[in-house]
N, CA, C and O atoms as a printed pandas DataFrame, in Angstrom:
     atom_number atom_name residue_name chain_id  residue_number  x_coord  y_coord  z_coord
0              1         N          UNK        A               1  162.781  -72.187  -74.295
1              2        CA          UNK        A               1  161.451  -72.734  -74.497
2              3         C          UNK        A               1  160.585  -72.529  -73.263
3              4         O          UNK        A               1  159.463  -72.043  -73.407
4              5         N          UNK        A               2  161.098  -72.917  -71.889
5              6        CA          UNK        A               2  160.413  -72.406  -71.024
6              7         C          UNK        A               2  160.037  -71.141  -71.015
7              8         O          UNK        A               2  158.836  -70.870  -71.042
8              9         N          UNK        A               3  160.950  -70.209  -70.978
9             10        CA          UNK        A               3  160.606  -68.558  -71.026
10            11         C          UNK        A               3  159.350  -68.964  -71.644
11            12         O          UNK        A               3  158.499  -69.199  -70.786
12            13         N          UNK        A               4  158.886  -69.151  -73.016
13            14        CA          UNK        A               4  158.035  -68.808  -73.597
14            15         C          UNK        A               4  156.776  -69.166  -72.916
15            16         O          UNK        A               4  155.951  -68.334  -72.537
16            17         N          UNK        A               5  156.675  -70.348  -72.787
17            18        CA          UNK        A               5  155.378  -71.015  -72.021
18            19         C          UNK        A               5  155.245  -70.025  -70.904
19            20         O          UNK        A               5  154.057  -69.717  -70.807
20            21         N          UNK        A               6  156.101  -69.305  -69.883
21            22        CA          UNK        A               6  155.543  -69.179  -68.693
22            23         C          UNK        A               6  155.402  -68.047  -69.152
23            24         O          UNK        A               6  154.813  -67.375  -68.306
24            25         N          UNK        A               7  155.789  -67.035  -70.696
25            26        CA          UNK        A               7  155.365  -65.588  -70.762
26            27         C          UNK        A               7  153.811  -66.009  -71.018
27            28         O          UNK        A               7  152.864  -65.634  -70.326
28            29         N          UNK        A               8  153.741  -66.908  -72.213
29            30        CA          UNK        A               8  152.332  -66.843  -72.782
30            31         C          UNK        A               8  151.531  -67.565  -71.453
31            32         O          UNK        A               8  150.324  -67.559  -71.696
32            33         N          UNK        A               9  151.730  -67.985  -70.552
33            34        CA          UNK        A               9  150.653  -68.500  -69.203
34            35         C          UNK        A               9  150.537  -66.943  -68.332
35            36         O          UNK        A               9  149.412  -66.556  -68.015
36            37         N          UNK        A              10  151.674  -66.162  -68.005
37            38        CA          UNK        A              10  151.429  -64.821  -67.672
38            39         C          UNK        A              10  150.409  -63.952  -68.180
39            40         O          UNK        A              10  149.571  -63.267  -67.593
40            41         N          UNK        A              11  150.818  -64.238  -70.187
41            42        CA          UNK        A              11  149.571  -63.100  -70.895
42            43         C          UNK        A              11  148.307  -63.580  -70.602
43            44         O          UNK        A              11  147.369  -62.797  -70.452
44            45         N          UNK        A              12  148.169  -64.844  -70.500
45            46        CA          UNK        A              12  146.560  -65.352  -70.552
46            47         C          UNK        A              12  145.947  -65.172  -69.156
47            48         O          UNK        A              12  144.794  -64.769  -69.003
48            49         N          UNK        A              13  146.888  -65.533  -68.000
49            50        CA          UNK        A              13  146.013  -64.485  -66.414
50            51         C          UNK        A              13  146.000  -63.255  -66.636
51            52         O          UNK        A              13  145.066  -62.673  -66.084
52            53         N          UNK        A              14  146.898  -62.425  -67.429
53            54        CA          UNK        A              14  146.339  -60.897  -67.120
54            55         C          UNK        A              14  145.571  -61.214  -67.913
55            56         O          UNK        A              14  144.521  -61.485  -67.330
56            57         N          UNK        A              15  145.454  -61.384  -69.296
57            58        CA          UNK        A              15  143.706  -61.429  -69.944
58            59         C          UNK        A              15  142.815  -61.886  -69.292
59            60         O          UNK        A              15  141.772  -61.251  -69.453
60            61         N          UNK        A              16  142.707  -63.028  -68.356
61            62        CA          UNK        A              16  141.835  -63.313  -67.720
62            63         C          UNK        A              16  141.228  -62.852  -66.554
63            64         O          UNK        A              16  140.171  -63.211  -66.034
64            65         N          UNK        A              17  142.270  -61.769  -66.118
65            66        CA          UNK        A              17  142.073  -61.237  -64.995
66            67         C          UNK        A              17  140.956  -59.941  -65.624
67            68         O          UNK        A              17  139.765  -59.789  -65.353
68            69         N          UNK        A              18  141.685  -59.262  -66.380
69            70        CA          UNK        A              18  140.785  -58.099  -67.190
70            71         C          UNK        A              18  139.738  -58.629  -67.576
71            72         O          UNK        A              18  138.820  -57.965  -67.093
72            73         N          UNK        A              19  139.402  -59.327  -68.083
73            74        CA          UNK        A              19  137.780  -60.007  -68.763
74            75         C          UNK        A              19  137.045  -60.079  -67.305
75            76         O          UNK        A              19  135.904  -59.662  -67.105
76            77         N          UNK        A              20  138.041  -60.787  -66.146
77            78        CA          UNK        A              20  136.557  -60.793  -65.319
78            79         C          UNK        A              20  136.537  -59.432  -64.204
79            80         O          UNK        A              20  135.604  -59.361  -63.404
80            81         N          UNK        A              21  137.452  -58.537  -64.209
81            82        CA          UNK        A              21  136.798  -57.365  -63.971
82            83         C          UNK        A              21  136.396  -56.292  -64.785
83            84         O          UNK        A              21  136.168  -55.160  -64.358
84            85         N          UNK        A              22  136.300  -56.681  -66.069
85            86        CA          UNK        A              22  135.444  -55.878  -67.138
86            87         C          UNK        A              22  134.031  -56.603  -66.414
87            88         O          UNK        A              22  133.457  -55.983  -65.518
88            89         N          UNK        A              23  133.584  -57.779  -66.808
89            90        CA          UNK        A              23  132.126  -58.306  -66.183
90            91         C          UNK        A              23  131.818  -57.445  -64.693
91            92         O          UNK        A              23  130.928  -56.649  -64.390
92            93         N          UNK        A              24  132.455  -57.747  -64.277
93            94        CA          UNK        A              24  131.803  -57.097  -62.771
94            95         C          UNK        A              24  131.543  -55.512  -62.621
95            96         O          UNK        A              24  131.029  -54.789  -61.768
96            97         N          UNK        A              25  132.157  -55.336  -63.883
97            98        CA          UNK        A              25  132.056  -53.356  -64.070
98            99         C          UNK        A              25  130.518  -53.555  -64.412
99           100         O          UNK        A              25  129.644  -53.361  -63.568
100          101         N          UNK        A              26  130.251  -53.960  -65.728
101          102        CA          UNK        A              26  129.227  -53.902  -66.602
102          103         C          UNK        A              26  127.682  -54.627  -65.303
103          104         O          UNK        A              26  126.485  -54.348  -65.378
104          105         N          UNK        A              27  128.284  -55.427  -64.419
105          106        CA          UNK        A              27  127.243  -55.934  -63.568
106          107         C          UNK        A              27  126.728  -54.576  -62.637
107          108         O          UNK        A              27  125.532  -54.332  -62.474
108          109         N          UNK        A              28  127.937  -53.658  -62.000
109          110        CA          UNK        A              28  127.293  -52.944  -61.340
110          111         C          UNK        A              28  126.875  -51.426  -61.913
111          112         O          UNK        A              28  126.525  -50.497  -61.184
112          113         N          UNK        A              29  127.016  -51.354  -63.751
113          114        CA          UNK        A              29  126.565  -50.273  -64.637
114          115         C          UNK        A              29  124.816  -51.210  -64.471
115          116         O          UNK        A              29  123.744  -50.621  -64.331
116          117         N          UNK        A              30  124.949  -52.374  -64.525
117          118        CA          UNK        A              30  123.300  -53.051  -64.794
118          119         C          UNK        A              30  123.030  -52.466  -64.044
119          120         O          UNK        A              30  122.802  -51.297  -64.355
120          121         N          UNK        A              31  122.868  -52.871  -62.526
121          122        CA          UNK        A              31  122.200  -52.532  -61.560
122          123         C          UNK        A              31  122.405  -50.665  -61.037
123          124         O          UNK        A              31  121.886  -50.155  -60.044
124          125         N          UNK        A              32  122.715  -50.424  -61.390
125          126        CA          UNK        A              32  122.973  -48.760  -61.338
126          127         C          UNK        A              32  121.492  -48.333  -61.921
127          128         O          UNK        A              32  120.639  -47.702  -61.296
128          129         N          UNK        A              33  121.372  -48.933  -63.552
129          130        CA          UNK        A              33  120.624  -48.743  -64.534
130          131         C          UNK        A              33  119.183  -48.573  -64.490
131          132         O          UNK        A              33  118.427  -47.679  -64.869
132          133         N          UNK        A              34  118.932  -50.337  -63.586
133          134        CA          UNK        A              34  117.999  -50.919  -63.355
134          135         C          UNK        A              34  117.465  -49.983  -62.212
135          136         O          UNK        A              34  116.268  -50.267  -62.165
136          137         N          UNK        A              35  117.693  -49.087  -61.333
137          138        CA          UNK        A              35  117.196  -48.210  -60.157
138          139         C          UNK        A              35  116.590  -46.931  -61.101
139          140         O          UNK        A              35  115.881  -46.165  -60.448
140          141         N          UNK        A              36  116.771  -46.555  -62.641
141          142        CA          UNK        A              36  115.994  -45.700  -62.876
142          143         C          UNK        A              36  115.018  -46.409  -64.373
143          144         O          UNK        A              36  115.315  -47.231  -65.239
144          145         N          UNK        A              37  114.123  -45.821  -64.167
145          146        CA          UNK        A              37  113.006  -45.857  -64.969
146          147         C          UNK        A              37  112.978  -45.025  -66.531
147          148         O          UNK        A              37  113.578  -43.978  -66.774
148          149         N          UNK        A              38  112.112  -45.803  -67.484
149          150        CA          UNK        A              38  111.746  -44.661  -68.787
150          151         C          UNK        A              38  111.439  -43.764  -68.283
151          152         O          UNK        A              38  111.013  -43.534  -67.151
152          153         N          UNK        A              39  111.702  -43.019  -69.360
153          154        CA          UNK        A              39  110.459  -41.532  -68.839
154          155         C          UNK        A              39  108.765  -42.406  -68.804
155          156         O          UNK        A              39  108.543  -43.382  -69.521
156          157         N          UNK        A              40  107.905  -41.920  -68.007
157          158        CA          UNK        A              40  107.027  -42.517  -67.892
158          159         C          UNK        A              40  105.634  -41.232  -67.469
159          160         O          UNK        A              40  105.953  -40.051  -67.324
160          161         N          UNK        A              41  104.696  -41.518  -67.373
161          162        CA          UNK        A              41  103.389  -40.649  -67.505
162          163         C          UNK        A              41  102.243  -41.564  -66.606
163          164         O          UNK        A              41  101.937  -42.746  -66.761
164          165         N          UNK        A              42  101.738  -40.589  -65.630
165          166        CA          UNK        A              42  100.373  -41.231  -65.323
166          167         C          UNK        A              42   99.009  -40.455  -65.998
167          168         O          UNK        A              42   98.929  -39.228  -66.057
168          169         N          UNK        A              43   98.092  -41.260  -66.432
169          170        CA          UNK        A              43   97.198  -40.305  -66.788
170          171         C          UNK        A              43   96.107  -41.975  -66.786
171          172         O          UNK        A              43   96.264  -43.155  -67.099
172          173         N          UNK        A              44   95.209  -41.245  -66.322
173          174        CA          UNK        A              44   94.103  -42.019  -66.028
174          175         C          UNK        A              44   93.814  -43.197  -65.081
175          176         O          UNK        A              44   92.936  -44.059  -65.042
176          177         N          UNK        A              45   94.960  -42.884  -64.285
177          178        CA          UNK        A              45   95.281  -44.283  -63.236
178          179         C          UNK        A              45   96.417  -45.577  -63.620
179          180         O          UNK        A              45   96.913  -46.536  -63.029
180          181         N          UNK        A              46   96.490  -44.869  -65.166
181          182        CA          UNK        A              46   97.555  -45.680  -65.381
182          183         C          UNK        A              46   98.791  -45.336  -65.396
183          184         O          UNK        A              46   99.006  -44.306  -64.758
184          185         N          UNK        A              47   99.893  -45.917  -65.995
185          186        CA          UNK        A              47  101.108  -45.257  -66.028
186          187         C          UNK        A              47  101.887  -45.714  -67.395
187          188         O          UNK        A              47  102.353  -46.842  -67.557
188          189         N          UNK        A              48  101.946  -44.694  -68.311
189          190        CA          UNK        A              48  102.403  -45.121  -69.734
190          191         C          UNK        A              48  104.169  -44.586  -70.033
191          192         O          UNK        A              48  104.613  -43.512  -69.626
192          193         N          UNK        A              49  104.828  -45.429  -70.680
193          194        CA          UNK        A              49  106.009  -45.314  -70.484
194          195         C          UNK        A              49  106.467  -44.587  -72.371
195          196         O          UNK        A              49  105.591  -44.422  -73.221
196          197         N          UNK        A              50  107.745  -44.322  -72.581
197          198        CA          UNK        A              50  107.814  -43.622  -73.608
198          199         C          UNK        A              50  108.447  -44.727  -74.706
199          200         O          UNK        A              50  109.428  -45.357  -74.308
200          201         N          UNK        A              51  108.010  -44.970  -75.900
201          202        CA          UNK        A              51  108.259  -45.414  -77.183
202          203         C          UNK        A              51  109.096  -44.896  -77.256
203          204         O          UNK        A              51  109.872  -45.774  -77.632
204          205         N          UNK        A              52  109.870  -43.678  -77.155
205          206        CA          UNK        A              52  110.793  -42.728  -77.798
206          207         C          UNK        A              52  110.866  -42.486  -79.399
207          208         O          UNK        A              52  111.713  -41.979  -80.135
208          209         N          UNK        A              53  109.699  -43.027  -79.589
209          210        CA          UNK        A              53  109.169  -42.543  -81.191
210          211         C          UNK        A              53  108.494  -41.063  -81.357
211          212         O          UNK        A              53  108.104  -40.590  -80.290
212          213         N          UNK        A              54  108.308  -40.317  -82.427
213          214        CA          UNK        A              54  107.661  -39.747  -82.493
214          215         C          UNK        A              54  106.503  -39.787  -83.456
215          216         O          UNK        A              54  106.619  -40.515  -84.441
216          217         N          UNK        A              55  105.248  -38.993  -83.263
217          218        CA          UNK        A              55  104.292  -39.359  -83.811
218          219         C          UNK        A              55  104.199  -38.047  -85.049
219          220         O          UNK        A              55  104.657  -36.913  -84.911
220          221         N          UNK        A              56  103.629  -38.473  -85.992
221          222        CA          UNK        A              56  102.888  -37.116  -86.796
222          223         C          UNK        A              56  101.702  -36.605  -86.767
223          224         O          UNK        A              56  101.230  -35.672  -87.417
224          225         N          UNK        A              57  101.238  -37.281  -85.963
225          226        CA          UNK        A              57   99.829  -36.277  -85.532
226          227         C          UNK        A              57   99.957  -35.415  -84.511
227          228         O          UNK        A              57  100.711  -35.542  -83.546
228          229         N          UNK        A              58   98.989  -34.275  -84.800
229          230        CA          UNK        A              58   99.214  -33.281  -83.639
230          231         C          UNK        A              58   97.782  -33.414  -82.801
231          232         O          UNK        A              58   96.774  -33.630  -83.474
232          233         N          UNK        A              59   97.693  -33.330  -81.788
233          234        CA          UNK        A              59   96.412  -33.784  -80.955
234          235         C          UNK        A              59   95.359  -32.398  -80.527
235          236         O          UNK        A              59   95.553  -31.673  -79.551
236          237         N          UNK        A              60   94.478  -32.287  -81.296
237          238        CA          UNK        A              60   93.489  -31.701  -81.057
238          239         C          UNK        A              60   93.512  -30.384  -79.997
239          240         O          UNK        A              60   94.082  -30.839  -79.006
240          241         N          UNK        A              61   93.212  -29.144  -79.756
241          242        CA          UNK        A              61   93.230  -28.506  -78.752
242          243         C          UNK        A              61   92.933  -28.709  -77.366
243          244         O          UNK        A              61   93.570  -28.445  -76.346
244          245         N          UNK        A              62   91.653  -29.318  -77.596
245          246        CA          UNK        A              62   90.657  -29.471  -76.384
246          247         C          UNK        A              62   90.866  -30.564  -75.830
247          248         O          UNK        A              62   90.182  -30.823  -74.840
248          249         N          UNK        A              63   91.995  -31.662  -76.351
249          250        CA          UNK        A              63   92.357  -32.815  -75.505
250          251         C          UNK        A              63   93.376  -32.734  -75.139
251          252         O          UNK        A              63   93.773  -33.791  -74.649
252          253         N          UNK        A              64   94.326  -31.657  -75.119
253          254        CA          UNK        A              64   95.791  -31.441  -74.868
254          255         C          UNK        A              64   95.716  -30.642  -73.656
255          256         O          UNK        A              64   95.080  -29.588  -73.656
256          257         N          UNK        A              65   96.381  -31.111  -72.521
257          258        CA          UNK        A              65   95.918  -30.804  -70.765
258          259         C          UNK        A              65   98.308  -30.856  -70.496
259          260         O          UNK        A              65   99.206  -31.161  -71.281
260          261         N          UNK        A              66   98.319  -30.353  -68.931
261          262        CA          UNK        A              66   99.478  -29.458  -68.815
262          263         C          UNK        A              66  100.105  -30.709  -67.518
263          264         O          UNK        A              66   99.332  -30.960  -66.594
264          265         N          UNK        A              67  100.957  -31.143  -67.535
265          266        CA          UNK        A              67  101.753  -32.288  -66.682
266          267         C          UNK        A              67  101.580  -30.761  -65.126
267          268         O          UNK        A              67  101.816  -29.562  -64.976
268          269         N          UNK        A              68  101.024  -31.952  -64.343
269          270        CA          UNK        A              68  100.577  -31.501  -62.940
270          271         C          UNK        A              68  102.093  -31.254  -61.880
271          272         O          UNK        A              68  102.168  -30.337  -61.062
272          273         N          UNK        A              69  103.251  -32.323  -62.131
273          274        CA          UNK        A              69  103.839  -32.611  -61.311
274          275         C          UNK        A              69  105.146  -33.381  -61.636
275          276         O          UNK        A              69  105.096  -34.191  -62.562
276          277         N          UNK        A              70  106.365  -33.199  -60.933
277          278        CA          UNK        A              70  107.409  -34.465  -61.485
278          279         C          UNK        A              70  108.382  -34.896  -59.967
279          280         O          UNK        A              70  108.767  -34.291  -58.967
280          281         N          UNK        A              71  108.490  -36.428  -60.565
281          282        CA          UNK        A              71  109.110  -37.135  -59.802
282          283         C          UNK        A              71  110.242  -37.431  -60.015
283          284         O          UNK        A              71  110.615  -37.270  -61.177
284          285         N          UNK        A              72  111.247  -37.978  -59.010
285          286        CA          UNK        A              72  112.484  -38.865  -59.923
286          287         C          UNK        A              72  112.756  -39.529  -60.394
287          288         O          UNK        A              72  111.923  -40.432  -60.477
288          289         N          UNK        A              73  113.897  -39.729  -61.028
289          290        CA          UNK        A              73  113.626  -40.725  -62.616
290          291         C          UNK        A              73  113.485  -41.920  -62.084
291          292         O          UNK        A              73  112.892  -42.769  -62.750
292          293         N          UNK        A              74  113.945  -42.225  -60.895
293          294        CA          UNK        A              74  114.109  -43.292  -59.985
294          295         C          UNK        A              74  112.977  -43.921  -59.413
295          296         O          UNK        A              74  112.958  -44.987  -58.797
296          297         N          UNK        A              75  111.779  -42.957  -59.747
297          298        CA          UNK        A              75  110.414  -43.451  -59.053
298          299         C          UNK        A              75  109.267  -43.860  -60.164
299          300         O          UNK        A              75  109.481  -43.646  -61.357
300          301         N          UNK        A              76  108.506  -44.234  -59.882
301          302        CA          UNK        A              76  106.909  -44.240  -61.153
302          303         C          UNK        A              76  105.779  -42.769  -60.627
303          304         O          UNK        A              76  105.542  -42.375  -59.486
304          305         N          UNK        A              77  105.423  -42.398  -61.555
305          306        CA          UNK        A              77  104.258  -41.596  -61.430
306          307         C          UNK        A              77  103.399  -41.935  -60.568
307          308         O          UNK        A              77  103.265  -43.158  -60.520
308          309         N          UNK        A              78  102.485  -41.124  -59.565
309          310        CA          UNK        A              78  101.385  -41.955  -58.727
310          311         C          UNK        A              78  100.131  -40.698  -58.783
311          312         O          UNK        A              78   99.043  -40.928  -58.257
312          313         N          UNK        A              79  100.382  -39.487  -59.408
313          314        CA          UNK        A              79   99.003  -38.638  -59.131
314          315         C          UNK        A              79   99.029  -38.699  -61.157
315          316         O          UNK        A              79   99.790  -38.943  -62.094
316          317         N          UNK        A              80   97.901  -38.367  -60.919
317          318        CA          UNK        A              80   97.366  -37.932  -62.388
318          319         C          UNK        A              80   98.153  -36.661  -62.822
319          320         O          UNK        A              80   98.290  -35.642  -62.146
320          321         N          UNK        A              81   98.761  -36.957  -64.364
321          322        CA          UNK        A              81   99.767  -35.814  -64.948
322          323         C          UNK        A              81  101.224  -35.754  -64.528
323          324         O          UNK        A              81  101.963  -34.889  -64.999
324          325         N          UNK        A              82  101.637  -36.621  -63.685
325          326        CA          UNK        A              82  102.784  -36.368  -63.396
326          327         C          UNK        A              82  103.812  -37.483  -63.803
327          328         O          UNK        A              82  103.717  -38.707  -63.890
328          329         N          UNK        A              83  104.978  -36.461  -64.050
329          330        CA          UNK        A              83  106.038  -37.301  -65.238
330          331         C          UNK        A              83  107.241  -37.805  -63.767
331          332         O          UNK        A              83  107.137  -37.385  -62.615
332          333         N          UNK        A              84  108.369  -38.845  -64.313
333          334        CA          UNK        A              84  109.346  -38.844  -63.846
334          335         C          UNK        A              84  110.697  -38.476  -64.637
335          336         O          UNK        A              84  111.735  -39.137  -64.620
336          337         N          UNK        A              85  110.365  -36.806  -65.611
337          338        CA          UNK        A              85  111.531  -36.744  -66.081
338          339         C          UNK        A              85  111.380  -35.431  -66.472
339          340         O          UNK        A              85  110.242  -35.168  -66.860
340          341         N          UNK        A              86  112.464  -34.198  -66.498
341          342        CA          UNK        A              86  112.303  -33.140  -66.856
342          343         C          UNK        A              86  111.895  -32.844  -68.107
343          344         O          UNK        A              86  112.368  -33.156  -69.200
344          345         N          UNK        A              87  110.573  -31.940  -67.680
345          346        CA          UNK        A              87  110.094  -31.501  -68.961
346          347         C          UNK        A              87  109.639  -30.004  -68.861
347          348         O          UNK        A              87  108.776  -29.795  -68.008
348          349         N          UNK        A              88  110.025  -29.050  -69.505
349          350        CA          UNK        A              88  109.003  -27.345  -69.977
350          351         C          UNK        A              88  107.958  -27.603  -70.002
351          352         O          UNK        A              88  107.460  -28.666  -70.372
352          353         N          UNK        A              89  107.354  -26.501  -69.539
353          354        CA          UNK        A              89  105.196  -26.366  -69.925
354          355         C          UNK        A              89  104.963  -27.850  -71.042
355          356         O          UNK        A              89  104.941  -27.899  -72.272
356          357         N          UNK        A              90  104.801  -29.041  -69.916
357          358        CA          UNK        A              90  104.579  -30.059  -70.144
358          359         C          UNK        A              90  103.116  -30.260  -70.780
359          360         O          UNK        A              90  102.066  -29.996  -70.193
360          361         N          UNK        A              91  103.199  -30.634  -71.726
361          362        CA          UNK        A              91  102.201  -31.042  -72.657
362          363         C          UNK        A              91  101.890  -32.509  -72.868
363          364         O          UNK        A              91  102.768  -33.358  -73.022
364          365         N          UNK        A              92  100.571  -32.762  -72.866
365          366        CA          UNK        A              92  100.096  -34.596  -72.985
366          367         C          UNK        A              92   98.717  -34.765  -73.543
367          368         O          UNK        A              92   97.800  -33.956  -73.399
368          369         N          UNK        A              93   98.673  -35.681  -74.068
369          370        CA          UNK        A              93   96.754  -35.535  -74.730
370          371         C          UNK        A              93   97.057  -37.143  -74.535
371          372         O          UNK        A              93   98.185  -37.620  -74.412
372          373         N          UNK        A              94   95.642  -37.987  -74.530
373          374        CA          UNK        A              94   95.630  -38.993  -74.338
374          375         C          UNK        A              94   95.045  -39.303  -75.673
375          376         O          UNK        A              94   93.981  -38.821  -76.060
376          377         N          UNK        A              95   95.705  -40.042  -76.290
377          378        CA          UNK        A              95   94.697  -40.561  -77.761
378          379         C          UNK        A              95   94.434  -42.018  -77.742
379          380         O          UNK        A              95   95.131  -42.966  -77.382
380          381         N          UNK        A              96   92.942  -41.916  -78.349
381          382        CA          UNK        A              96   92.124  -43.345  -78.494
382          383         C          UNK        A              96   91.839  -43.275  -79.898
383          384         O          UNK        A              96   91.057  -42.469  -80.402
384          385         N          UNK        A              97   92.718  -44.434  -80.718
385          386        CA          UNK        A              97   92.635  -44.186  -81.929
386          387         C          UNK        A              97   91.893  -45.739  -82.335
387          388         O          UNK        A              97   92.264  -46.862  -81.994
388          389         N          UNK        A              98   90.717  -45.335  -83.184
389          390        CA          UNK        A              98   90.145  -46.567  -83.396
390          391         C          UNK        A              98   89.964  -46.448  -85.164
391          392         O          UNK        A              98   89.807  -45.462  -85.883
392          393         N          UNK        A              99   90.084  -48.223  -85.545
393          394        CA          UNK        A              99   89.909  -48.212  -86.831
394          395         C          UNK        A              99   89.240  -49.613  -87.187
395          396         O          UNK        A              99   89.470  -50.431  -86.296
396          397         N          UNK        A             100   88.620  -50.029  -88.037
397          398        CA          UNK        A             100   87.440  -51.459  -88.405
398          399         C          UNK        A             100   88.948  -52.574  -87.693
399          400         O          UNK        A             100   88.794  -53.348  -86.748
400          401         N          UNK        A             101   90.090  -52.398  -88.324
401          402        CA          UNK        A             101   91.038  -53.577  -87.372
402          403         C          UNK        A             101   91.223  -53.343  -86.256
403          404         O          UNK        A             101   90.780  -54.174  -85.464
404          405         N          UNK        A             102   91.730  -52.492  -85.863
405          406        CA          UNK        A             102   92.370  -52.403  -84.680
406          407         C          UNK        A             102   91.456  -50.986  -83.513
407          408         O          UNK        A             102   90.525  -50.220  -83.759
408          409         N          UNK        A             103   92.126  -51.157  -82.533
409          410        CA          UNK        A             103   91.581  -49.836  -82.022
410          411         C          UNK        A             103   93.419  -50.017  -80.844
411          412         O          UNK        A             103   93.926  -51.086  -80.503
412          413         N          UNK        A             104   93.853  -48.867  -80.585
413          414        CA          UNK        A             104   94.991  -47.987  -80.112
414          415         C          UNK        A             104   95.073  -47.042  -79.135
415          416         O          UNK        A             104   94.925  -45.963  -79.708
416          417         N          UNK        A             105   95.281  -46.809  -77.578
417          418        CA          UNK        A             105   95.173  -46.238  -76.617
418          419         C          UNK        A             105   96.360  -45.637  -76.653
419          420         O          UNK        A             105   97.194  -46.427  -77.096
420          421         N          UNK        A             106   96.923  -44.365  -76.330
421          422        CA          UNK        A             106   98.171  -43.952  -76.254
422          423         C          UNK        A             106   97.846  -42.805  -75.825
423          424         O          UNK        A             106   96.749  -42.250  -75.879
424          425         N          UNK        A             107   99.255  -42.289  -75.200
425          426        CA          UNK        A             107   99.701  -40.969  -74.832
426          427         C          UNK        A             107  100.268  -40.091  -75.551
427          428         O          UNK        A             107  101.339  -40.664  -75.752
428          429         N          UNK        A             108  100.315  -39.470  -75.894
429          430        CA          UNK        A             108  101.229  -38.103  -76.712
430          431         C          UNK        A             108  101.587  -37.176  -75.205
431          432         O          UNK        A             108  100.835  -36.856  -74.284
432          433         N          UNK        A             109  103.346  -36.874  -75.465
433          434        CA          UNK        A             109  103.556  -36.424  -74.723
434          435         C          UNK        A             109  104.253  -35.246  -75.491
435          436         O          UNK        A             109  104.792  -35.515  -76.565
436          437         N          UNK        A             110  104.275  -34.149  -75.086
437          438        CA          UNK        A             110  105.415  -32.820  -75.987
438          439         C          UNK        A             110  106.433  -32.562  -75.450
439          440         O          UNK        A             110  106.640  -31.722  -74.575
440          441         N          UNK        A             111  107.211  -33.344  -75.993
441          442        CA          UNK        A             111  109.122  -33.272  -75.837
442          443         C          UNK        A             111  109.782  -32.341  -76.443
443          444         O          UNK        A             111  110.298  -32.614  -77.527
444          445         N          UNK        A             112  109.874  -31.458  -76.068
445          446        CA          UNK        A             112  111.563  -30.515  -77.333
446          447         C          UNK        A             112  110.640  -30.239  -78.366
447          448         O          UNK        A             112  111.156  -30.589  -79.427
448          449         N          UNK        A             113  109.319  -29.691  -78.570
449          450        CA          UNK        A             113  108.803  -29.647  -80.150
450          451         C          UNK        A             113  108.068  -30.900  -80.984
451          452         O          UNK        A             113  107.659  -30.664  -82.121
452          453         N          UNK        A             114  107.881  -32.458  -80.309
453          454        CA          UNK        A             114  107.943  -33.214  -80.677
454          455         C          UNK        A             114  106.731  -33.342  -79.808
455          456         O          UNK        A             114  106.651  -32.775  -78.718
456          457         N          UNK        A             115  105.605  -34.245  -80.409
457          458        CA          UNK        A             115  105.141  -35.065  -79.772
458          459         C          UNK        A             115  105.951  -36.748  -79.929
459          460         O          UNK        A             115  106.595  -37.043  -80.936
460          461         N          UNK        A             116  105.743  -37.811  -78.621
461          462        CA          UNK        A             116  106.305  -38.545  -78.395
462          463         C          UNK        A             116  105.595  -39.750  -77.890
463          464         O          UNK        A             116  105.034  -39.568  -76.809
464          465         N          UNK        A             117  105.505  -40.702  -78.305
465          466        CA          UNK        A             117  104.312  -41.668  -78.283
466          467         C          UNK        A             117  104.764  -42.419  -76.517
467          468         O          UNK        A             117  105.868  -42.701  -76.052
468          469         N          UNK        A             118  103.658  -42.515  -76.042
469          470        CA          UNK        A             118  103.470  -43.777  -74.939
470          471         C          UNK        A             118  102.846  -44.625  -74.975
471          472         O          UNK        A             118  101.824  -44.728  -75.654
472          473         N          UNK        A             119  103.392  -45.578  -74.126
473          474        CA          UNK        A             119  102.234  -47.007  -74.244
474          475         C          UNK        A             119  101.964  -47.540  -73.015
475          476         O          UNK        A             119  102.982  -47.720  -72.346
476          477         N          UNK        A             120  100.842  -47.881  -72.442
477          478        CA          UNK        A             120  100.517  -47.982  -71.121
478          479         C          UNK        A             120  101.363  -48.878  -70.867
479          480         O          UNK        A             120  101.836  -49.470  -71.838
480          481         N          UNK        A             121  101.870  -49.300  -69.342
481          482        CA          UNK        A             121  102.474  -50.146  -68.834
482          483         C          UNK        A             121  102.124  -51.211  -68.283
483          484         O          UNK        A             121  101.638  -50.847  -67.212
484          485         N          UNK        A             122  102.043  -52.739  -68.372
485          486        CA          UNK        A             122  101.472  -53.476  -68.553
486          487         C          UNK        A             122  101.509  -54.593  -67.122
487          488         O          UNK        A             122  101.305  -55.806  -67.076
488          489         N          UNK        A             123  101.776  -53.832  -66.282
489          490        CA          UNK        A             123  102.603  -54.257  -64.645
490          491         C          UNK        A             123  101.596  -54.778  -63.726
491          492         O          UNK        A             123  101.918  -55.122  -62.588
């Protein structure tokens, strides 16, 4: 009868031991995490971060302008056009979509074939 008690008090410290260095893994995956940023966009002084949606509109010729510059994922945008994330002949149009309810500020950015919605950042 003893055996048993002191196996099952053995199983429950190694379980307990594993549970709390599983937590302390997942604490320093947080903070790993937390040092990089969305993909994100400056354009107009602001800095709009990515929905990771995509949109079905395609944005006009004459409002569709070419990402100036890129940073690390680790940083925020600070000049006009410039991303913190790899992108090809970077593409962006800024859309102001207005309607009798609502009116809608956003970014379109061209990902992989995709335009890709942003939303200013609210910091």
């Amino acid at each position: 009868m003893k055996k048993v008690v002191v196996l099952i008090l053995f199983i429950l410290i190694v379980f307990t031991a594993a549970c709390a260095n599983t937590d302390s893994n997942t604490e320093k995956e947080g903070k790993e995490k937390s040092d990089i940023y969305s993909r994100a966009i400056m354009v107009e002084g602001d800095v709009y971060t990515s929905t990771e949606k995509s949109i079905l509109i395609v944005p006009f010729e004459d409002i569709i302008k070419e990402t100036t510059s890129q940073v690390e994922r680790s940083k925020l945008p600070k000049k006009e056009g410039e991303v913190n994330f790899t992108i090809e002949d970077g593409k962006y149009a800024k859309i102001n979509k207005t309607s009798e309810r609502e009116e809608e500020n956003y970014v379109a950015v061209l990902i992989e074939s995709e335009w890709i919605k942003f939303m200013k950042n609210d910091k």
